[in-house]
C-alpha positions in Angstrom: -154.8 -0.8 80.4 -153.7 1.1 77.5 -151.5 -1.4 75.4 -149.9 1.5 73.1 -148.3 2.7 76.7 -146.8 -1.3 76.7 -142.9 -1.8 76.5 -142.6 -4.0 73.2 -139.9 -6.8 74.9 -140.7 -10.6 75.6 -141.4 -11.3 79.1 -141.5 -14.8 81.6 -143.7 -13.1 83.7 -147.1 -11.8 82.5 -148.2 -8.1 82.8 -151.5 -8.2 85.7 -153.4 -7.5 82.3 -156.8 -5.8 81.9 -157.4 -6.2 85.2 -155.3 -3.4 86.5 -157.6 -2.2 89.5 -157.3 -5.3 90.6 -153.5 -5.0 90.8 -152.7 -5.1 94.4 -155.2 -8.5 95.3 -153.0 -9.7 97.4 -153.3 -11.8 100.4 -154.0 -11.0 103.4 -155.7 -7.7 102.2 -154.5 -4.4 103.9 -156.4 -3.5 106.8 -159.1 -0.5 106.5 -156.6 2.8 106.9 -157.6 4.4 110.3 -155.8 7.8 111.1 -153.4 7.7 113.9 -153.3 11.3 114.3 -157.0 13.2 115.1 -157.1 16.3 113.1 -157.7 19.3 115.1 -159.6 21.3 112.1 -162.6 20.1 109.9 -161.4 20.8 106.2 -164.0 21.7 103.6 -163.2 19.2 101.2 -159.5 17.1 100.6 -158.3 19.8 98.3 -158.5 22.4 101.5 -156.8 19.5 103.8 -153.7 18.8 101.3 -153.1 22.6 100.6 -153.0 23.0 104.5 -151.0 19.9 104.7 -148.0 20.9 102.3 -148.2 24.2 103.8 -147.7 22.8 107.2 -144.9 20.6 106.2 -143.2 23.2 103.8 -143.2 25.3 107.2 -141.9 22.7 109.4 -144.9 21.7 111.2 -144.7 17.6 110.5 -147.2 16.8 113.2 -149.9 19.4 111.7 -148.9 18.7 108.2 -149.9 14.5 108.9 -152.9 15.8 110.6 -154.2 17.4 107.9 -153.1 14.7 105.4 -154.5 12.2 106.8 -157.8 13.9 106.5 -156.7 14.3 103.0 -156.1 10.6 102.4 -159.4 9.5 104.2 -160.7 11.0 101.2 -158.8 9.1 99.1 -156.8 11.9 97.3 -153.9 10.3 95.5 -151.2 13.2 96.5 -152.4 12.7 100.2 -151.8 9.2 100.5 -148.6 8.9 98.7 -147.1 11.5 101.0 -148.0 9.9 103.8 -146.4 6.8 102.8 -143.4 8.4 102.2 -143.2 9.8 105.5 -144.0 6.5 107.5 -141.4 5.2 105.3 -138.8 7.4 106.1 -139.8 8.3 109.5 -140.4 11.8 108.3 -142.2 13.9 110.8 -144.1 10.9 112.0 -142.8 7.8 113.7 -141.5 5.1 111.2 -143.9 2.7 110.2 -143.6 0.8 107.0 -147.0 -1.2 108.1 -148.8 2.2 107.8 -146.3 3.0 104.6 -147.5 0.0 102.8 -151.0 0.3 103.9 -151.5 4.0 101.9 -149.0 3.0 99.1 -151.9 0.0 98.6 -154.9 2.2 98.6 -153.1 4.5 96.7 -152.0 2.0 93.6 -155.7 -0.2 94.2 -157.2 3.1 93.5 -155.2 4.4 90.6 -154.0 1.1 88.5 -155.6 2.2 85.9 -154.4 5.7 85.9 -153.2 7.0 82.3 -149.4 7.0 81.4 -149.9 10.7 80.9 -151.7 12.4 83.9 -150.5 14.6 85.9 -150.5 11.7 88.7 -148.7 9.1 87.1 -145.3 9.4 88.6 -146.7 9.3 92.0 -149.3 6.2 91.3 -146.1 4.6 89.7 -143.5 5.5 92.8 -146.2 3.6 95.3 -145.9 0.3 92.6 -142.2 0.9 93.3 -142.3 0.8 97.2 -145.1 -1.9 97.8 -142.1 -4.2 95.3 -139.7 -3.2 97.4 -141.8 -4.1 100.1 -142.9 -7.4 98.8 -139.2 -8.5 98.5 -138.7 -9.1 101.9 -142.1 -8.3 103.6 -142.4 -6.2 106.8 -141.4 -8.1 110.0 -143.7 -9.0 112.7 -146.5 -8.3 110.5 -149.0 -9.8 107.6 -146.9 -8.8 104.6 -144.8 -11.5 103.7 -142.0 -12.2 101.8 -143.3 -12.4 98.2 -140.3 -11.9 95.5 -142.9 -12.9 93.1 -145.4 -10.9 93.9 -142.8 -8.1 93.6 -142.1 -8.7 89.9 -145.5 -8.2 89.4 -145.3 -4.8 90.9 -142.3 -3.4 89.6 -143.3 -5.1 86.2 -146.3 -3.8 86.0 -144.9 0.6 86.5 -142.4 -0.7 84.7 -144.3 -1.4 81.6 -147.4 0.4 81.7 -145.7 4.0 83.3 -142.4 3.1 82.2 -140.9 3.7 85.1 -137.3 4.0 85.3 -136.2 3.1 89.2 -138.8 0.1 88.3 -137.7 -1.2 85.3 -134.1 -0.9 87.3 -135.5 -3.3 89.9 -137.0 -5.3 87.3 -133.7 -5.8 86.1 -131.8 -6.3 89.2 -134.6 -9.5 90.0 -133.9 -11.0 85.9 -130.1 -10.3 86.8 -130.2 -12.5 90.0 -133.4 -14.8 89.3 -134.9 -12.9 92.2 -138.9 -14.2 92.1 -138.0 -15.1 88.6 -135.9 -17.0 85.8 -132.1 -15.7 85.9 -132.6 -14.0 82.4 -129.2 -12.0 81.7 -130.7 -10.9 78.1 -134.2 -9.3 79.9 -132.1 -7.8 82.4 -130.0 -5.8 80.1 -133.1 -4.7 78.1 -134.2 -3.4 81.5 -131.5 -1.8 82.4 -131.3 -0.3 79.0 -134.7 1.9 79.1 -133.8 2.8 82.8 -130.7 4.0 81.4 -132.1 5.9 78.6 -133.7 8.2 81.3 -131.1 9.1 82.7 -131.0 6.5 85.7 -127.3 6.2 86.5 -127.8 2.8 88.6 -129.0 1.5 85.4 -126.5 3.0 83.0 -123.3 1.3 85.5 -125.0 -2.2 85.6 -125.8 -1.8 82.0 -122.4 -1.1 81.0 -121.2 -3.5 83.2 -123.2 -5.6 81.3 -121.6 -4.4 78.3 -118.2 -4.8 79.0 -118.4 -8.5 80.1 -120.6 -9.3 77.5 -123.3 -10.8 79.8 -126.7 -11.4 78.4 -125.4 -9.2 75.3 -122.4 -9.4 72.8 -119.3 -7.6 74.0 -119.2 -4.1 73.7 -116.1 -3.0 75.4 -116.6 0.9 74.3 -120.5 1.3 74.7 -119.7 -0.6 78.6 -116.8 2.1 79.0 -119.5 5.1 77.4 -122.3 3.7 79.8 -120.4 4.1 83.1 -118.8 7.2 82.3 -122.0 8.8 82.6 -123.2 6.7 85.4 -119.8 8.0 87.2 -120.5 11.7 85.9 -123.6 11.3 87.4 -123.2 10.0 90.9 -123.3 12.8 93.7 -123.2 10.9 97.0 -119.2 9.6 97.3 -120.0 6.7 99.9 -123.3 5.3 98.2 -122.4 5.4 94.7 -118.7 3.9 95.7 -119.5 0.5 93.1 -120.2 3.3 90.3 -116.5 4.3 90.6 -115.3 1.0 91.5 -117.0 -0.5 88.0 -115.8 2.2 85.8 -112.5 2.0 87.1 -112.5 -1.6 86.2 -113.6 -1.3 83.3 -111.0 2.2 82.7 -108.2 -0.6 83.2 -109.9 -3.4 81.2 -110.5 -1.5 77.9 -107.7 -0.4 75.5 -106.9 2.6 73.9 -108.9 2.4 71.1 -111.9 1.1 72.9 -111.5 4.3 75.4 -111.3 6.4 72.0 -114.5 5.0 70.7 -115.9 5.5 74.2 -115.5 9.1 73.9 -116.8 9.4 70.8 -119.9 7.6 71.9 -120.7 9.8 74.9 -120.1 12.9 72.6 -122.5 11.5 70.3 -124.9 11.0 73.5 -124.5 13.9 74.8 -125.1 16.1 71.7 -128.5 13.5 70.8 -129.9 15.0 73.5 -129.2 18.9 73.7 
């Protein structure tokens, strides 16, 4: 693991360390992955099956496009087997199945632990750290995967701080913020949130300023709280699911006075123009 790609904050909970490929050794192991769906063609090689299997899906042929994917992922190519554990997430084409979801998001991140910060496949090798946590949290009913909140700090921990993962170092937060699988830590939580925010994550830039504004886990800062979920606001999209965005600005609209809200502005200016 390259330690120049580490975040420099103290943790409770140790990074896996050097021993990255061995990041998933959980127990019980995943199963050997078998493909549910025969392919109908022989592909020359993975590359040919995952061009054939994007083009499929891009076309609307879900059923072709697994097919050919899961030829793909037999072969253990990284694209392959993170698309098909999105799809068995989401019940995308395929019938839902967050067994089989898990099973190629594990292959997938056993595989590529050690996968630089940099490459071209990080996001997706950091995105399958991200599900298996989510996973982990509450495990998959009826099946081996159990409830491990621990082990799911380790996961989001570990794409939080070696890929720098924003939606993980949100999760991460979210677990310090509730002692979920770890020590209630308000201070870690807001340093989480902080990064995540810095990218752009509006989740993280509400709870942050929530943060903020109550002065929880960091001193009270009324106008930098107000600055955080104005753009957290600005940025939500979806009316229903981002409903507690609204709900905490507005709270925090009515809580702060005018000079706060003055200073507020003047801090998201100074945001906004930073990053032009």
């Amino acid at each position: 693991m390259r330690t120049s790609s580490l975040i420099a904050v103290t943790l409770s909970v140790a990074f896996l360390g050097t021993g990255a490929a061995h990041a998933l050794d959980a127990a019980p192991r995943p199963q050997p992955l078998a493909p549910s769906l025969a392919p109908a063609t022989k592909y020359g090689s993975a590359r040919e099956a995952l061009r054939n299997g994007m083009r499929d899906y891009n076309a609307g042929d879900k059923r072709g496009a697994a097919q050919a994917l899961e030829y793909a992922a037999g072969q253990g190519h990284t694209l392959a087997l993170w698309k098909l554990g999105r799809m068995y997430a989401d019940g995308d084409g395929v019938q839902h199945d967050d067994l089989k979801a898990f099973e190629y998001f594990s292959k997938l991140a056993d595989q590529n632990a050690d996968e630089s910060p940099d490459s071209p496949n990080a996001s997706v090798v950091s995105s399958a750290f991200v599900a298996l946590g989510t996973y982990f949290l509450d495990g998959i009913k009826d099946t081996y995967v159990a409830a491990n909140p621990a082990r799911a700090v380790e996961m989001f921990n570990y794409a939080a701080s070696y890929f720098s993962d924003p939606n993980a170092q949100y999760n991460l937060a979210r677990l310090y913020m509730e002692g979920t699988g770890v020590g209630k830590d308000a201070r870690l939580a807001a340093r989480w949130f902080n990064l995540a925010a810095e990218k752009g994550h509006h989740a993280s830039q509400a709870l942050l300023g929530h943060l903020l504004m109550n002065g929880q886990g960091v001193p009270r800062q009324k106008a930098k709280g107000l600055m955080w979920l104005t753009l957290a606001r600005e940025a939500s999209t979806d009316a229903t699911k981002d409903q507690w965005i609204v709900a905490l600005y507005d709270e925090a609209f009515a809580a702060a006075g005018e000079t706060d809200r003055k200073l507020a502005l003047a801090l998201l200016e100074q945001y906004i123009q930073a990053r032009r």
